[in-house]
N, C-alpha and C positions, 0 to 999 in steps of 0.2 A: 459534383457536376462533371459530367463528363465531355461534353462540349468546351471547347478552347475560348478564352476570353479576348476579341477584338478589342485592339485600342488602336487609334488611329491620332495623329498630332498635323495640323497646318499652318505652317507661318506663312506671311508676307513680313520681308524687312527692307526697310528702306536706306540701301544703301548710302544715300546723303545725309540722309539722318542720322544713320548708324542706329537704330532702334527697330524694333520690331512694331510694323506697323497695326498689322491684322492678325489673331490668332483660333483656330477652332482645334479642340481637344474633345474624343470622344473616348469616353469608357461604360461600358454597361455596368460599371457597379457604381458610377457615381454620377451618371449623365453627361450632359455638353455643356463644357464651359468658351463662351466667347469672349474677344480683349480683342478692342477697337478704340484706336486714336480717332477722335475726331477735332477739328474747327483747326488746326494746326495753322500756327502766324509765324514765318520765319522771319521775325521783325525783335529788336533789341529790346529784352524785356522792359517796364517803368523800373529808372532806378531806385528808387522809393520802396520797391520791396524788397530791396538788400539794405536797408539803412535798420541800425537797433533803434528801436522805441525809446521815448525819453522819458520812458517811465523805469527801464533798465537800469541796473549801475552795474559796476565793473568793480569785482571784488579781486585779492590777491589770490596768489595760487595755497593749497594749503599746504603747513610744513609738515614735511617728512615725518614719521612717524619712528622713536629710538625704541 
C-alpha cells in the first residue's frame, strides 16, 4: 500500500482524578476504539468490600526452597 496509514489518539483526563476520563483511538487496520468512565461517585467506597471473606483462611508463607 502506498498510501500512509493515519492513526490518530484523544484523551480527556481529569486532572482531580488523576485518570483519564474519556479516550478515542483510531487506526484503519484495526478501527475505533472508545474508553469512557461513566456514573463516577467521589463518595468513600462501602467498607465491606475490603474485608476478606470468612470463608478465607490465612495460611503460612511457604519455606525457602535448599
Amino acid at each position: 500500500n502506498s498510501k500512509p496509514i493515519r492513526m490518530s489518539a484523544e484523551q480527556w483526563y481529569g486532572k482531580d482524578l488523576q485518570v483519564v476520563i474519556e479516550a478515542t483511538y483510531r487506526d484503519p487496520r484495526t478501527g475505533e476504539t472508545r474508553y469512557r468512565l461513566s456514573d463516577i461517585e467521589r463518595a468513600e467506597p462501602d467498607a465491606a468490600l475490603f474485608q476478606v471473606p470468612d470463608t478465607y483462611r490465612k495460611l503460612p508463607p511457604p519455606r525457602p526452597r535448599k
